[in-house]
C-alpha positions as CSV (number, residue, x, y, z in Angstrom):
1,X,0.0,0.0,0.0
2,X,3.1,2.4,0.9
3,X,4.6,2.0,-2.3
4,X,1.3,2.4,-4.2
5,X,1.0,5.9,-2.5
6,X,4.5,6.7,-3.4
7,X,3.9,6.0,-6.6
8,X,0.9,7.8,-7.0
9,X,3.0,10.4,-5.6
10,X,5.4,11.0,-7.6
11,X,3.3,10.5,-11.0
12,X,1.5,13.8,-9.9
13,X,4.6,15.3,-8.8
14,X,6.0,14.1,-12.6
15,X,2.9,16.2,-14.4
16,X,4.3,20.2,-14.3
17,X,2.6,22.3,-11.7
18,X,1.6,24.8,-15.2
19,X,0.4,22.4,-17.5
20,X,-3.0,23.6,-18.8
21,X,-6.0,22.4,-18.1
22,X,-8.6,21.8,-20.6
23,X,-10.8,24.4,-18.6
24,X,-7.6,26.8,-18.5
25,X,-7.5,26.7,-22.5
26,X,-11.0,27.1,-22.9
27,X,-11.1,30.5,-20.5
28,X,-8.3,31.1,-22.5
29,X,-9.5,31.1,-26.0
30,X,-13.0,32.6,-24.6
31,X,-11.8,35.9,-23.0
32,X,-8.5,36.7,-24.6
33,X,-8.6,37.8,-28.6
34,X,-4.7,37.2,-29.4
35,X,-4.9,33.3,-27.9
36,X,-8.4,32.7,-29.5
37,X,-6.7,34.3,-32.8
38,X,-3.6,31.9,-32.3
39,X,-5.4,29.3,-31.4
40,X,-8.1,29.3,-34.8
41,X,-4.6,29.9,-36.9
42,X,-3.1,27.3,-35.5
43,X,-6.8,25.5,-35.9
44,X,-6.7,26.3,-39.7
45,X,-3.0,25.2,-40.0
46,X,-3.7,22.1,-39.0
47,X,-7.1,21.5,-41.5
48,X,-4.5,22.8,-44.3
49,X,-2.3,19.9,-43.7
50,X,-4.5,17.4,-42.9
51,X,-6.0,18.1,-46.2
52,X,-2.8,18.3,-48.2
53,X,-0.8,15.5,-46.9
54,X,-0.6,11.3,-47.4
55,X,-2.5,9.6,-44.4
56,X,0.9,8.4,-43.1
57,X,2.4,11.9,-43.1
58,X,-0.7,13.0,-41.7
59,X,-0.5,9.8,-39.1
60,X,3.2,10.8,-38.0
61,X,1.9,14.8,-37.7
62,X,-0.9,14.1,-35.2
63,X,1.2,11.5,-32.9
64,X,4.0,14.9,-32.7
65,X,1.1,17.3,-31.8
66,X,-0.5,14.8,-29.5
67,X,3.5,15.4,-28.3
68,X,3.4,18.9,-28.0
69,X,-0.2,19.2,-26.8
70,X,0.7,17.1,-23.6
71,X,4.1,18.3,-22.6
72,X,5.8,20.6,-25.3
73,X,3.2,23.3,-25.2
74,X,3.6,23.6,-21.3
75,X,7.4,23.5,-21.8
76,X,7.0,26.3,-24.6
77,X,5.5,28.6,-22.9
78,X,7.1,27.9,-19.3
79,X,10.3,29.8,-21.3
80,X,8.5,32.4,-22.4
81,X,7.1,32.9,-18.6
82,X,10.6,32.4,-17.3
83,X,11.4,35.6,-19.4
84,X,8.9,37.5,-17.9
85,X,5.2,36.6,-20.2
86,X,2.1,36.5,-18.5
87,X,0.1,33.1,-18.5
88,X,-1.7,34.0,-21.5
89,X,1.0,35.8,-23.2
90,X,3.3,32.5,-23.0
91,X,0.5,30.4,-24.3
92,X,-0.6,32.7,-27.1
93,X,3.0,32.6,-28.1
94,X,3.6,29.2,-28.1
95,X,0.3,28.5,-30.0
96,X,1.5,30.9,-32.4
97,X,5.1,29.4,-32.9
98,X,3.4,25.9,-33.6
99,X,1.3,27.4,-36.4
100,X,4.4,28.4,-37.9
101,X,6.2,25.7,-37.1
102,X,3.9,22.6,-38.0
103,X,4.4,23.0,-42.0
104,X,7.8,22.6,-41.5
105,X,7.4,19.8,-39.8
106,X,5.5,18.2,-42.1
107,X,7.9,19.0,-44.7
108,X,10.7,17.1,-42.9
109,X,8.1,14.0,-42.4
110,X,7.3,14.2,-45.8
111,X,10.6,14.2,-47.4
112,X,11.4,11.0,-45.2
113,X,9.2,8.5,-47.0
């Protein structure tokens, strides 16, 4: 039992103290123009290349974003809050980054196969 609560333990310990939450994002995209802006670029980004590229490609994209929507986004924008961004500002940021990053991405995945 001691060593189920440890564990336990140190799992939530594991998950970052400013991840955000589903209902964070949400308040997020509801009152704040620039991350509901970011976020619908990043939004339409994403229908572009889903539309554009093979299934595979497409496949390879959505297990990185799954990536970056569970861990990489936090860690995105916990530099820009290290230098001095507000919650929101940091998020916005990152979101915005992504959008300009994902085609890129998809480039490199694409030239692989």
């Amino acid at each position: 039992m001691k060593r189920v609560i440890i564990a336990v333990l140190l799992l939530v310990l594991a998950v970052p103290a400013f991840a955000l939450s589903d209902s964070e994002y949400l308040r997020m995209k509801k009152n704040n123009a620039d991350f509901a802006r970011a976020d619908r670029r990043l939004t339409q980004v994403w229908r572009d290349l889903k539309a554009s590229l093979p299934r595979s490609v497409f496949a390879e994209l959505q297990d990185l974003q799954n990536d970056w929507i569970f861990g990489g986004r936090d860690e995105a924008a916990e530099r820009y809050m290290d230098e001095g961004y507000s919650r929101v500002e940091a998020y916005t940021m990152a979101t915005s980054d992504r959008a300009d990053e994902l085609p890129d991405i998809a480039r490199r995945l694409r030239r692989r196969r």
